[in-house]
FIKOLZA-1660 file (N, C-alpha, C; in steps of 0.1 Angstrom, whole numbers, plus 5000, padded with zeros to 4 digits):
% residues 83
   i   px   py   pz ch aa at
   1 8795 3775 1471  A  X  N
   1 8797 3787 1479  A  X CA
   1 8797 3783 1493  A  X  C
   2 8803 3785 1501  A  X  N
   2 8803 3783 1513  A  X CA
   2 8793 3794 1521  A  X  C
   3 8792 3785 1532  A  X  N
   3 8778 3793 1539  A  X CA
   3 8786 3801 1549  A  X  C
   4 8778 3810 1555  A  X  N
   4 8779 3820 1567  A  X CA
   4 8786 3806 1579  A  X  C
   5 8782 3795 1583  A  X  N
   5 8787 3791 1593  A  X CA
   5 8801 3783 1587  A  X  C
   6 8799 3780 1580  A  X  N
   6 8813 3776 1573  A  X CA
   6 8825 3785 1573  A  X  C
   7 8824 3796 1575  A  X  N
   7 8829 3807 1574  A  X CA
   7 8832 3811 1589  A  X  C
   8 8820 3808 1599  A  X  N
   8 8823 3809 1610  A  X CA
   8 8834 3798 1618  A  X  C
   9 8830 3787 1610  A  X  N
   9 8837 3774 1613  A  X CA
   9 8853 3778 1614  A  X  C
  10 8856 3781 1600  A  X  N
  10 8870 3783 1596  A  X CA
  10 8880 3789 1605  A  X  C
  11 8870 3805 1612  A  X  N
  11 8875 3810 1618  A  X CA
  11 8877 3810 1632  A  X  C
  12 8868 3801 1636  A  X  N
  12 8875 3796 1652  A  X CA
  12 8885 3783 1654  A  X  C
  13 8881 3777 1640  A  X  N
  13 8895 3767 1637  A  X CA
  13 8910 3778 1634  A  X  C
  14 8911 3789 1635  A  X  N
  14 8919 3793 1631  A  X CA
  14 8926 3801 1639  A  X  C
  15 8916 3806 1647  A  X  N
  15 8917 3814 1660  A  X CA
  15 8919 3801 1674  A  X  C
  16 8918 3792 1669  A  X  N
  16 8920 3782 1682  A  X CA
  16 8937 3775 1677  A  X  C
  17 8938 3772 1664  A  X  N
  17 8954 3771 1660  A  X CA
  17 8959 3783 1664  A  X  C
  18 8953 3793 1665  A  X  N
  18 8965 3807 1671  A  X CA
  18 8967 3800 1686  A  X  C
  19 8957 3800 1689  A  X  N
  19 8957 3803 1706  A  X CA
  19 8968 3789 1709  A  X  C
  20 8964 3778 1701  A  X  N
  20 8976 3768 1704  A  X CA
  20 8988 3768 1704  A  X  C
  21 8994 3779 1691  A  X  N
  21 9007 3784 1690  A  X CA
  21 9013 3790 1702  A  X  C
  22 9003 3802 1709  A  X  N
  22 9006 3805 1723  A  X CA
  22 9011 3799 1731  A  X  C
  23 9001 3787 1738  A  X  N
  23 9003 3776 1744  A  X CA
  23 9012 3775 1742  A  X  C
  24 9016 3766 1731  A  X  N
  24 9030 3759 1727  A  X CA
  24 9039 3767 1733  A  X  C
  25 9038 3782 1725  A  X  N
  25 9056 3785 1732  A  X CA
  25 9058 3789 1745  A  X  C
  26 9044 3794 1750  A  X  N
  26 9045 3794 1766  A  X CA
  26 9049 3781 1772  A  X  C
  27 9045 3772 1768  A  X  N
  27 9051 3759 1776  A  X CA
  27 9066 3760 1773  A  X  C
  28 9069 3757 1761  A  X  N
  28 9084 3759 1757  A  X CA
  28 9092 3770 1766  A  X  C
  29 9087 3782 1764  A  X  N
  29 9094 3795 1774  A  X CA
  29 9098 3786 1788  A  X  C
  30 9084 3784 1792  A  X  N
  30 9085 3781 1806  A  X CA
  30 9093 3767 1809  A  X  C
  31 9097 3761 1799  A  X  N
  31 9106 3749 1802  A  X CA
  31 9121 3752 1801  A  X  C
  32 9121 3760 1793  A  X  N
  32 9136 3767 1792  A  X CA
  32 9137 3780 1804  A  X  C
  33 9128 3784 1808  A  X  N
  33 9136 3794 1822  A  X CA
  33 9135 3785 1832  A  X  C
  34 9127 3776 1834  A  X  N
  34 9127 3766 1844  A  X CA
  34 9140 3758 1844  A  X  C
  35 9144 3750 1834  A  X  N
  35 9156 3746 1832  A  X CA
  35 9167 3753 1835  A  X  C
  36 9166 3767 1828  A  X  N
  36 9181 3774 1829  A  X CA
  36 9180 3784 1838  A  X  C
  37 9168 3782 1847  A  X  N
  37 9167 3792 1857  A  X CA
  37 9169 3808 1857  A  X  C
  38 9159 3810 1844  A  X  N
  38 9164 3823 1838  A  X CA
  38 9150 3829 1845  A  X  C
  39 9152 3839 1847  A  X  N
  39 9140 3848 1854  A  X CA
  39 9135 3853 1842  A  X  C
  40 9144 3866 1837  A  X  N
  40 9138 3872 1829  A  X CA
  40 9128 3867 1817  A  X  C
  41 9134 3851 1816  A  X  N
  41 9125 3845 1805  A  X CA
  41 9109 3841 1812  A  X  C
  42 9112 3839 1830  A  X  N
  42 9100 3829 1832  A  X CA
  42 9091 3841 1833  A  X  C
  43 9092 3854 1835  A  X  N
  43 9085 3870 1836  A  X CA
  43 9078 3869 1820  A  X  C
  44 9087 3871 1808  A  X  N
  44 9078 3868 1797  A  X CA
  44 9071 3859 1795  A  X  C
  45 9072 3847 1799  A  X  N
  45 9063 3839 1800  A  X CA
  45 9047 3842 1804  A  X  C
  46 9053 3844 1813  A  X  N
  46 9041 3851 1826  A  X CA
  46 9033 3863 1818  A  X  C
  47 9037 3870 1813  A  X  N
  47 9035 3880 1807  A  X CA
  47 9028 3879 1791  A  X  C
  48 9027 3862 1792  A  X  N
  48 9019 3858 1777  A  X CA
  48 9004 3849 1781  A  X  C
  49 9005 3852 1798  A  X  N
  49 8994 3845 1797  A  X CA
  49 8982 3853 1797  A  X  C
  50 8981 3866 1798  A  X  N
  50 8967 3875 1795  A  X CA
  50 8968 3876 1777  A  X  C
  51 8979 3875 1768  A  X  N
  51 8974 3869 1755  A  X CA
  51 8962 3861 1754  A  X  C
  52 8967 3850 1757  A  X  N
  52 8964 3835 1759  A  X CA
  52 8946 3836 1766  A  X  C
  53 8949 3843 1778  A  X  N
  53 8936 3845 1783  A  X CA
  53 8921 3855 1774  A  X  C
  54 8933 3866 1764  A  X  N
  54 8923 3873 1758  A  X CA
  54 8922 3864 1746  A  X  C
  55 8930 3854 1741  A  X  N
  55 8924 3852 1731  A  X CA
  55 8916 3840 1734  A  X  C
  56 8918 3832 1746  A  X  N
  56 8905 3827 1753  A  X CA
  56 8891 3830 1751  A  X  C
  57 8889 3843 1754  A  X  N
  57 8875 3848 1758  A  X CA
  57 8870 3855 1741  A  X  C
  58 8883 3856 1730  A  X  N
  58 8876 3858 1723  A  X CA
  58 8870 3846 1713  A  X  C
  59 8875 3834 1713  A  X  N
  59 8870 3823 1710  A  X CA
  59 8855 3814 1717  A  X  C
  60 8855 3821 1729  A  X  N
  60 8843 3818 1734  A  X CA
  60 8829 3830 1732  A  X  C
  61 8835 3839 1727  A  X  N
  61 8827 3846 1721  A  X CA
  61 8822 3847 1707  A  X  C
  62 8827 3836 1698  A  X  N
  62 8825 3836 1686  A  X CA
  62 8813 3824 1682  A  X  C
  63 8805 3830 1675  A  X  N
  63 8794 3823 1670  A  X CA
  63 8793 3806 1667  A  X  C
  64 8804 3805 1659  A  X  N
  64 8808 3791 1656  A  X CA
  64 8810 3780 1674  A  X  C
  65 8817 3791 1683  A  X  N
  65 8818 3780 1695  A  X CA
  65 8811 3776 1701  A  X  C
  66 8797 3783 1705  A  X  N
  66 8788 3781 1709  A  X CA
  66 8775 3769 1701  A  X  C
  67 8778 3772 1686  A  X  N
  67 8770 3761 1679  A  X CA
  67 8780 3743 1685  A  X  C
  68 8791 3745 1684  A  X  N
  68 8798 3735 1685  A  X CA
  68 8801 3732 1702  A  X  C
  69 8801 3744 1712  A  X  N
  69 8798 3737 1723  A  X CA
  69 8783 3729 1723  A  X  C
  70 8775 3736 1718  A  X  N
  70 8762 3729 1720  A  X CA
  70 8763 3714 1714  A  X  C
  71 8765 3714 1704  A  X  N
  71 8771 3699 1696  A  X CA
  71 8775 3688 1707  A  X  C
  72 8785 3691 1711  A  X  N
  72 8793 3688 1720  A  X CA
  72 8787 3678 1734  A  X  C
  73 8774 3689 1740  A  X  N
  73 8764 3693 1753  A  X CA
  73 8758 3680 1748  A  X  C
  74 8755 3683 1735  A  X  N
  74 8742 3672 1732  A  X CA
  74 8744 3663 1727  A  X  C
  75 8757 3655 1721  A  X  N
  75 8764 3645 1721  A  X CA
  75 8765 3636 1737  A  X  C
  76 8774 3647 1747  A  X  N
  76 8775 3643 1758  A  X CA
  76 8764 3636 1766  A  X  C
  77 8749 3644 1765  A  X  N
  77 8741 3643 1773  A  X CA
  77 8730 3630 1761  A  X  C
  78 8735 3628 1749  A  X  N
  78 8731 3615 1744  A  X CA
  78 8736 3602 1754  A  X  C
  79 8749 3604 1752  A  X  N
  79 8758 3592 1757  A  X CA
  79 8754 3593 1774  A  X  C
  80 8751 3599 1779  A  X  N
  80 8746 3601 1793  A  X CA
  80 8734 3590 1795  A  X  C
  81 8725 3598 1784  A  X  N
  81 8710 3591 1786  A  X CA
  81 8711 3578 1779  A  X  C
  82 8723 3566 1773  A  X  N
  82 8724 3561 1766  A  X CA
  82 8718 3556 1756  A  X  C
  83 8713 3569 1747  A  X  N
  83 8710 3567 1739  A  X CA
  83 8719 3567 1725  A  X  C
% end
């Protein structure tokens, strides 16, 4: 049976593949209005980055990211103190 953070796990690996999907095509958008000097496309673009932004803040608000930023902190601040 999978645990409660396992569960939490899953879902910010899943909500962080979304947010990557965004990315992706916003870069894409923006290489193709840039290229073809399309406005109307580099505006939707533009127009994907408060997505992107809200699904930002809801990944930093999820239980799982904070266990794993901490991970992360205390990994870092191992290798700091070289231990």
């Amino acid at each position: 049976m999978r645990t409660r953070f396992d569960k939490q796990l899953a879902h910010l690996n899943d909500s962080l593949v979304e947010m990557g999907g965004l990315v992706e095509q916003a870069i894409a958008g923006a290489n193709r209005a840039l290229t073809g000097r399309d406005e109307a496309l580099a505006k939707s673009v533009i127009s994907m980055d408060d997505e992107i932004d809200n699904k930002e803040k809801e990944i930093e608000g999820l239980p799982a990211h904070h266990h794993a930023a901490a991970a992360c902190g205390g990994r870092f601040a191992l290798g700091v103190l070289g231990a």
